[in-house]
DOMARRO-801693 format. One record per residue (C-alpha): residue number from 1; residue in one letter; x, z, y. Coordinates in Angstrom, 2 decimals, decimal comma. Each point is the difference from the previous one (the first is absolute). Layout:
! DOMARRO-801693
REC  nr rest       x       z       y
REC NUM    A       X       Z       Y
...
END
This chain:
! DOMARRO-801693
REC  nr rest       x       z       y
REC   1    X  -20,64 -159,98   88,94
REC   2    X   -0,31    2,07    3,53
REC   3    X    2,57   -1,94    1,58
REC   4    X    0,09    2,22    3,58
REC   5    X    3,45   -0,65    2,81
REC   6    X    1,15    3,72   -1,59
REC   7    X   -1,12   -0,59   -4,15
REC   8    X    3,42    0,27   -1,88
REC   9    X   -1,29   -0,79   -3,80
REC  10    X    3,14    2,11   -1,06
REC  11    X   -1,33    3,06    1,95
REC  12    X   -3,37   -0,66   -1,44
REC  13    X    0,79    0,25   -3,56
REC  14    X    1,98    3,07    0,97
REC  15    X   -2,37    1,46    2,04
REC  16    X   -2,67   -0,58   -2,84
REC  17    X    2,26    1,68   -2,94
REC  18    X    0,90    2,91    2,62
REC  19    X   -3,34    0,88    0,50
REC  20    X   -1,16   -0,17   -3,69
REC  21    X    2,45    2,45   -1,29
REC  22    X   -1,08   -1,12   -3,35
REC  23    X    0,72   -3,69   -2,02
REC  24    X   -1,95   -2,42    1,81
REC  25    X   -1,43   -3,18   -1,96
REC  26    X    1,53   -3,57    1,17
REC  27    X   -3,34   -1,16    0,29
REC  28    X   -1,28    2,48    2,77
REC  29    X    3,00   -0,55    1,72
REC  30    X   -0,16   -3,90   -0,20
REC  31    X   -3,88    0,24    0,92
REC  32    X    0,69    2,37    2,93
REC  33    X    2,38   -2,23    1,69
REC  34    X   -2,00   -2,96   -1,49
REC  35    X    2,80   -1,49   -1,72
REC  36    X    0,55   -1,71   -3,03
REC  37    X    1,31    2,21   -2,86
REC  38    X    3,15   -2,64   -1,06
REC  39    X    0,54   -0,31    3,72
REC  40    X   -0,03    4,16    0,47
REC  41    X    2,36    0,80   -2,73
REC  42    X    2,49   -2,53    1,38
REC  43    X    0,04    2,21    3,31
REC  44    X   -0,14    3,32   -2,24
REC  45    X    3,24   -1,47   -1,77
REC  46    X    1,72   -0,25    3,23
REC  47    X   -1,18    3,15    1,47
REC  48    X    1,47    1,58   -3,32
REC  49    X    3,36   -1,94    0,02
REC  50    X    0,07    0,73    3,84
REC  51    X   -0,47    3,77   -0,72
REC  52    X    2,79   -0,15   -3,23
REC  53    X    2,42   -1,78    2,47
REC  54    X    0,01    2,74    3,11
REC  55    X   -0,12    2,71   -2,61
REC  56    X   -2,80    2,13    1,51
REC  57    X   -1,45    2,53   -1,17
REC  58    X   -2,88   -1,26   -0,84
REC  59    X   -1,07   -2,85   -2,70
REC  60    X   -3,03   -2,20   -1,09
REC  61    X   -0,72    0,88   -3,61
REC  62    X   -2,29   -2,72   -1,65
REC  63    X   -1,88    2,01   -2,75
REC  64    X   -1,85   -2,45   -2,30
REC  65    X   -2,32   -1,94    2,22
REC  66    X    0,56    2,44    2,98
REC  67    X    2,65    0,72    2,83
REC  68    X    1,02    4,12    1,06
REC  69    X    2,38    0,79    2,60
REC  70    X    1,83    2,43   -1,17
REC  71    X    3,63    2,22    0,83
REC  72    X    2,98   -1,18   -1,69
REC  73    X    0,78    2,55   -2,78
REC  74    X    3,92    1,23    1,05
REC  75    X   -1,96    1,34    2,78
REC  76    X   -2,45    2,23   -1,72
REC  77    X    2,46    3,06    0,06
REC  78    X    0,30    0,01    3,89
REC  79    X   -4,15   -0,66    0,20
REC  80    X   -0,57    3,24   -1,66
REC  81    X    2,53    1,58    1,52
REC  82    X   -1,51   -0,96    3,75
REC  83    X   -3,52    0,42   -1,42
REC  84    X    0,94    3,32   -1,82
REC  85    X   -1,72   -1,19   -3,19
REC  86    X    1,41    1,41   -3,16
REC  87    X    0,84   -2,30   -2,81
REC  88    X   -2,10   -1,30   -2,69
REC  89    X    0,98    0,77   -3,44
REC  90    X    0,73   -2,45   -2,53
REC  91    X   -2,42   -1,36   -2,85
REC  92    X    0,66    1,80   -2,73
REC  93    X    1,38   -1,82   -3,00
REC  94    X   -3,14   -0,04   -1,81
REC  95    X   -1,44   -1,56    3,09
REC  96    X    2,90   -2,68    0,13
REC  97    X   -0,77   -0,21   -3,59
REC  98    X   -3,45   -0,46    0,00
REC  99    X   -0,11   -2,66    3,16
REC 100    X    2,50   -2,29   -1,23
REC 101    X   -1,88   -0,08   -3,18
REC 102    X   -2,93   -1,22    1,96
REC 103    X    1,94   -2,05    2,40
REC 104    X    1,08   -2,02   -2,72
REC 105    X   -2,90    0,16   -2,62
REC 106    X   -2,70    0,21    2,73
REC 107    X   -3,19    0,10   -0,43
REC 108    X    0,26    2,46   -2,38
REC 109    X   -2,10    3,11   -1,29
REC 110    X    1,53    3,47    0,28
REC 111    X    0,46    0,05   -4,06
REC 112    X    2,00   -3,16    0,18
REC 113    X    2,45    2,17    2,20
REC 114    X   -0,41    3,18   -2,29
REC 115    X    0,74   -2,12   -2,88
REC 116    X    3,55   -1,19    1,38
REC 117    X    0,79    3,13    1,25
REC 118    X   -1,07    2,12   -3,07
REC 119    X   -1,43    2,96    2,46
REC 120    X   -3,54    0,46    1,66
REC 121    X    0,45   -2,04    3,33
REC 122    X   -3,69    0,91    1,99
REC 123    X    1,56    2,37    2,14
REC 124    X    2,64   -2,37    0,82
REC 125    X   -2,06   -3,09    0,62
REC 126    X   -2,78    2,08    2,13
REC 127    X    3,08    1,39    2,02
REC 128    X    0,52   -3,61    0,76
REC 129    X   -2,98   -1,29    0,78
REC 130    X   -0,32    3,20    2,30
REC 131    X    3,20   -1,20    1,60
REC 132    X   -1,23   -3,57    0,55
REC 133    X    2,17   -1,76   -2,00
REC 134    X   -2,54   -0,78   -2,90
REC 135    X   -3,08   -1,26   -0,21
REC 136    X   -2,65   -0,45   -1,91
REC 137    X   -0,21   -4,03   -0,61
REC 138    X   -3,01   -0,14   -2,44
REC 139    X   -0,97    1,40   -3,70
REC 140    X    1,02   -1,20   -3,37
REC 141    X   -2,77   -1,61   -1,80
REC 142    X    0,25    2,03   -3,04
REC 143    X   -1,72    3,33   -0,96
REC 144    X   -0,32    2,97    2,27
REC 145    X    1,00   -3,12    2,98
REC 146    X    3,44    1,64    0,93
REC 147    X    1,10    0,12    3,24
REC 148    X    2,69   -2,98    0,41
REC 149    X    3,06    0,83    3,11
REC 150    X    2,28   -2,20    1,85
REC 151    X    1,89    0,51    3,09
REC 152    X   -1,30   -0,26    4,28
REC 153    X    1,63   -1,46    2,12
REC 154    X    1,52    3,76    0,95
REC 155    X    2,22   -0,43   -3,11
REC 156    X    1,30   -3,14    1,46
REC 157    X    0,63    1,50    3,61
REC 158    X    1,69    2,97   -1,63
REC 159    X    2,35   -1,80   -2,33
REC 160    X    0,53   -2,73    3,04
REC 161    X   -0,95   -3,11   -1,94
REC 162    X   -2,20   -2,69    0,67
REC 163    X   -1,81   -0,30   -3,16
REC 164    X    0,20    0,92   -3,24
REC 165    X    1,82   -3,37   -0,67
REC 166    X    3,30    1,70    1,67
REC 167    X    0,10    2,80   -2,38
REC 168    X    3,19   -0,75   -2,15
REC 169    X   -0,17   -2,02   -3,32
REC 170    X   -1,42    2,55   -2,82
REC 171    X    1,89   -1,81   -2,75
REC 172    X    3,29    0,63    1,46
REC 173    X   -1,06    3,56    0,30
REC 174    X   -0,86    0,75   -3,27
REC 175    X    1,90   -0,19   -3,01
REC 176    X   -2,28    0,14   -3,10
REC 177    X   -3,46   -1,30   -0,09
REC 178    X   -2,54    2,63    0,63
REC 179    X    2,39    2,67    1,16
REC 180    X    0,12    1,62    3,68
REC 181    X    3,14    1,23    0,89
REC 182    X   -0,27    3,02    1,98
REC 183    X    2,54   -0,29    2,11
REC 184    X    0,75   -4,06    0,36
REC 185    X   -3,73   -0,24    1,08
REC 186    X   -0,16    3,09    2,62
REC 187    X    3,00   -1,42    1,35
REC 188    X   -1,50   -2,88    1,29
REC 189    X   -2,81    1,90    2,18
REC 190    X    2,33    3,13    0,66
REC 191    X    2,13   -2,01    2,73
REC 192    X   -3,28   -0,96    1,88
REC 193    X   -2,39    2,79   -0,41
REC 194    X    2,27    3,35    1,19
REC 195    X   -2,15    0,57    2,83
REC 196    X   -3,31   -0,24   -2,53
REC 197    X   -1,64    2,94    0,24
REC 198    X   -0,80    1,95   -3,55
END
């Protein structure tokens, strides 16, 4: 680690997330500052608590494998208004449909989503991918190799969770075995994703 009279390791790791803009892996961090990964996310941890505690405007978000530093969202109204940005629109509910199918279910081909929802989903599920909150993941080994989707690590930013091991318990959600409740499953990404754009 460059261990210089001025080097603040705190200010490092801030400094590093700053200038990324965009969620940086805990290994390039940890190799950057030649540290040891266990030994960096102990620091990150206290960064984040340290952040939480003085209520600033800003926050660490750990995305999967990967740290963003990010605006806290009761501030987003006042950032547009300063920046003069106009709002984003909300998903649609097919969107919100059609991701939380795949958030749950992922990977899964575009007719697996069709055949829940009962409509023609393509639109829907390029509009997402477009959007950068799917991806495709792979193809299904079966004829005509369809396409198979999950979420990026966008989808996780947006919705402000960690991984998809926060998103809540899909039993408790849903009442019948095979069914998708409209509105008890948009509900649970509506809160999170108002600022999504369509």
């Amino acid at each position: 680690m460059t261990n210089g009279e001025n080097f603040n390791i705190n200010s490092a790791i801030e400094a590093i997330l700053f200038a990324s803009g965009t969620p940086i892996p805990v290994q390039k961090i940890a190799e950057a500052l030649e540290m040891d990964i266990t030994e960096l996310n102990a620091v990150v941890d206290e960064l984040i608590d340290l952040y939480n505690s003085s209520e600033r405007g800003l926050m660490i978000l750990r995305l999967e494998e990967s740290l963003q530093l990010c605006t806290r969202s009761q501030y987003a109204e006042h950032i547009r208004l300063a920046l003069d940005n106009r709002r984003n629109s909300p998903l649609s509910n097919a969107a919100m449909e059609s991701l939380a199918i795949i958030a749950y279910n992922q990977p899964v081909t575009r007719s697996y989503v069709e055949q829940i929802r009962g409509v023609d989903s393509g639109a829907v599920v390029a509009n997402l991918v477009e959007k950068g909150l799917l991806q495709e993941v792979g193809r299904l080994d079966a004829p005509g190799r369809p396409i198979l989707y999950g979420t990026t690590v966008d989808f996780l930013r947006c919705f402000g969770i960690s991984s998809l091991d926060e998103l809540p318990d899909i039993e408790r959600i849903i009442p019948e075995e095979g069914q998708v409740p409209d509105q008890q499953v948009l509900s649970i990404f509506r809160e999170d994703a108002d600022d999504t754009e369509e």
